[in-house]
N, C-alpha and C positions, 0 to 999 in steps of 0.2 A: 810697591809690591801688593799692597792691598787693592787701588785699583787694578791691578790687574787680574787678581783674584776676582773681583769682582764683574770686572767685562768677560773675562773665559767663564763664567758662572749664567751671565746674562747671555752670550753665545751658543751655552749649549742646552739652555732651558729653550732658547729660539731654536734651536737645532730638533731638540724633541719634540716641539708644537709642531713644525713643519713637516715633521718624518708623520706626526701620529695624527695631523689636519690631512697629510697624502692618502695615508692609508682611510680616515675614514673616509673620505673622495671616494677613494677607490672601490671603501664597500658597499655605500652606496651606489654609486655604479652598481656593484654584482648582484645587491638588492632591488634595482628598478628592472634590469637587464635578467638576475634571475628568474626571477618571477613569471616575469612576461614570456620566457624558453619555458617555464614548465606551464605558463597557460598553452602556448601555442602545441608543445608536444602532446599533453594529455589530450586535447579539442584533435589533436591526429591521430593518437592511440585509438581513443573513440570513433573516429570514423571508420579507420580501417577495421575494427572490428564489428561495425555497421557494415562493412562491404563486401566481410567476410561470413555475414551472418551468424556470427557469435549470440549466443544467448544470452537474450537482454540480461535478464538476473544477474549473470555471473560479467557483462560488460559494465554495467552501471558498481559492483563492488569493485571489481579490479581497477577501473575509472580511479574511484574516492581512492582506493589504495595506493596507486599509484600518484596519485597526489599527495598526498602527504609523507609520503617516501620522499618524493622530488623537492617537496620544500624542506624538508628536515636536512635535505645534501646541503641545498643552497646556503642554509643556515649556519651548515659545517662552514661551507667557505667564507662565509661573510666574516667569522669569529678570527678564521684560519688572517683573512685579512687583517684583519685589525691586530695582529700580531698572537694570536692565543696559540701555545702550543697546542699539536696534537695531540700528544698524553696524556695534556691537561684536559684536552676534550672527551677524548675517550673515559677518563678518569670520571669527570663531572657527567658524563654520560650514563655512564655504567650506576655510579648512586646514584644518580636523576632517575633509573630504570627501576631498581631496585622501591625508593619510594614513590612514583609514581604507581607504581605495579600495586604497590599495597594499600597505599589511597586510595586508587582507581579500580579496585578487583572487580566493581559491579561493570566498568565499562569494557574490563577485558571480555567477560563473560557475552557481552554483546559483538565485539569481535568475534570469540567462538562461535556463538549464536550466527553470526552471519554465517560464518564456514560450512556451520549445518544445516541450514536453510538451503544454499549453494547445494552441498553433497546431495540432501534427503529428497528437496524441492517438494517439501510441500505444497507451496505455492512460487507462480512465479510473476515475470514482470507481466503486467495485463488482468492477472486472475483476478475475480471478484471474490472477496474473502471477508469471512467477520474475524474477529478475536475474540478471545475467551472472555473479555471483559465489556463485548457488547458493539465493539466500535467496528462496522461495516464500509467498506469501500472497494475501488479498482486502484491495487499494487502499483506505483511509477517507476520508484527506484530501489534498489536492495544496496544500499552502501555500507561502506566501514563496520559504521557504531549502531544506524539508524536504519530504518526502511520508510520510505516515502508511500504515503497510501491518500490519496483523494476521497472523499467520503462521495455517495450521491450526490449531495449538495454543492461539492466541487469546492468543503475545507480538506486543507492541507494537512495533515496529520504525519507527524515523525516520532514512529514506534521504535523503542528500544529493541533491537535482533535477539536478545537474553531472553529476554520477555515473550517474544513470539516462538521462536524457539523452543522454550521451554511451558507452552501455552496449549491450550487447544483451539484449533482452528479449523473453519469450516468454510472447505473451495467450494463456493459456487462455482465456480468455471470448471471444474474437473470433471466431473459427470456432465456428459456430453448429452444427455437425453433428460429434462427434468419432470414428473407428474404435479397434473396442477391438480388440488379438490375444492370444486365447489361446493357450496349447498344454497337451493333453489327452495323456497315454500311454495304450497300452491293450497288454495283455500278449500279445509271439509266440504265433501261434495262434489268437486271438481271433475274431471276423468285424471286419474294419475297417469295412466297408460295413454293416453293422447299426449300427458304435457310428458314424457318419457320420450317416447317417438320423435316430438315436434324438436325434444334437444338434443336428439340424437341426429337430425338430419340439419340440424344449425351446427353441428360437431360436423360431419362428414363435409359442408361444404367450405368450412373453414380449410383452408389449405396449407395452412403452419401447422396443423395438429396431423403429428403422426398416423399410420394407419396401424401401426405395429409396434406398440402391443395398442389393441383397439380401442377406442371410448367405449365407455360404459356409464352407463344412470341407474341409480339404485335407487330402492325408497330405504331409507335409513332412520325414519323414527317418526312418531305420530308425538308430535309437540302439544302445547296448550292448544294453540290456536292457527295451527298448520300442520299441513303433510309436509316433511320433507325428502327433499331430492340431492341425494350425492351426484355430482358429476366429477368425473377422471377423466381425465387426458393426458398425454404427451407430445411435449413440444422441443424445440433445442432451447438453449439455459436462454441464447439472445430473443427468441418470443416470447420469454415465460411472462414478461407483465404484459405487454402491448396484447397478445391472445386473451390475456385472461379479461382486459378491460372490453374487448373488442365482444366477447363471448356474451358477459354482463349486458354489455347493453341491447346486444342483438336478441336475449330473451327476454328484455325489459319491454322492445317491440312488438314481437311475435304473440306473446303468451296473449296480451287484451286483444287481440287481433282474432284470436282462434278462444277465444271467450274463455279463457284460461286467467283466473283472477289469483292477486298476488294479498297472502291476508294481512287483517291489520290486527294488532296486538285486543284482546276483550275481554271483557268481563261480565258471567251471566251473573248478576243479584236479585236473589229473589227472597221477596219481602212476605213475610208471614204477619196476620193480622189476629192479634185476639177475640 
């Protein structure tokens, strides 16, 4: 009797390894196999809204969402495999929601944050933007939690959407026309009104600078040891450095050319003798 208690004992302890080695088999599978359907779908989502010409901002968030949607199913099933009720999931779900939520309140907020970025679009995918806290670059991605921004430099930066959101920010890329000001010295003495002329017709044949609204040079303050010259112009946001360098140098040429001297910093002392 005891033997045999013992063997139906040994039988069906084999009987549950075998049932619960199946299944995790099985989840596996829907682990390697999920995954891989929610890379391939989303990498299609993505396109087709690339071919629909969906706007970047709002295809790069929906993207991230959409992923994590798809793997959180997978994840249902894989549990669901391995034998876990669904009420019990729903159940562990729902408090998992609950403190998560209130652990995580700062990331919800970045969630929102994204939403209103999307609706208000301060900025979007492409725009060149600084943030409130100094950090400049060109916008890649707006996802979920984060937005991707490339600095000049081409570092990678992942801003919190709460954060920006709730920030001030400043699109360069929005305004479609930008004013550059220089200022020009030119040395006591000189013709002001020659070196005015001479930048005004190194503006005109600049061909990135607007005609409307026109260039202008101003004399804007008698310094220590200079006249100076405001210059204004307008260009679009994508000239505003490449003109402004191009402008520099081309009256860094011009001015010793037309005997117009650039002054250097000095000091008159004068010595009294008893």
């Amino acid at each position: 009797m005891q033997n045999m208690t013992l063997d139906s004992l040994v039988r069906t302890l084999g009987q549950m390894v075998a049932d619960f080695g199946g299944r995790l088999f099985a989840a596996l599978l829907v682990w390697i196999i999920g995954f891989w359907i929610v890379k391939k779908l989303v990498a299609s989502i993505s396109f087709g809204m690339q071919r629909r010409k969906v706007d970047p901002s709002l295809a790069s968030f929906l993207t991230s969402f959409l992923s994590i949607t798809f793997k959180i199913i997978v994840v249902v099933i894989i549990l669901t495999t391995l034998g876990v009720q669904m009420t019990s999931i729903v159940a562990v779900l729902g408090a998992a929601s609950l403190a998560v939520g209130m652990a995580l309140s700062g990331t919800l907020q970045n969630v929102a944050g994204g939403m209103i970025i999307l609706l208000f679009k301060p900025f979007r995918v492409g725009d060149a933007i600084i943030t409130s806290d100094g950090k400049s670059g060109i916008v890649k991605k707006i996802m979920l939690f984060t937005t991707q921004m490339n600095t000049f430099d081409n570092q990678v930066l992942f801003l919190p959407n709460g954060t920006l959101a709730n920030g001030v920010i400043t699109n360069l890329s929005m305004g479609k026309k930008r004013r550059t000001d220089l200022t020009v010295g030119v040395s006591y003495g000189d013709d002001v009104e020659k070196a005015r002329k001479l930048v005004l017709k190194i503006l005109e044949k600049e061909e990135r600078i607007l005609k409307d609204p026109a260039p202008v040079v101003l004399l804007s303050s008698l310094d220590d040891s200079a006249v100076t010259l405001t210059i204004r112009y307008w260009t679009s946001f994508d000239d505003l450095y490449p003109t402004q360098a191009d402008v520099l140098e081309t009256i860094y040429k011009e001015f010793p050319k037309n005997k117009l001297n650039f002054p250097f910093p000095q000091m008159d002392v004068h010595v009294k003798k008893n």
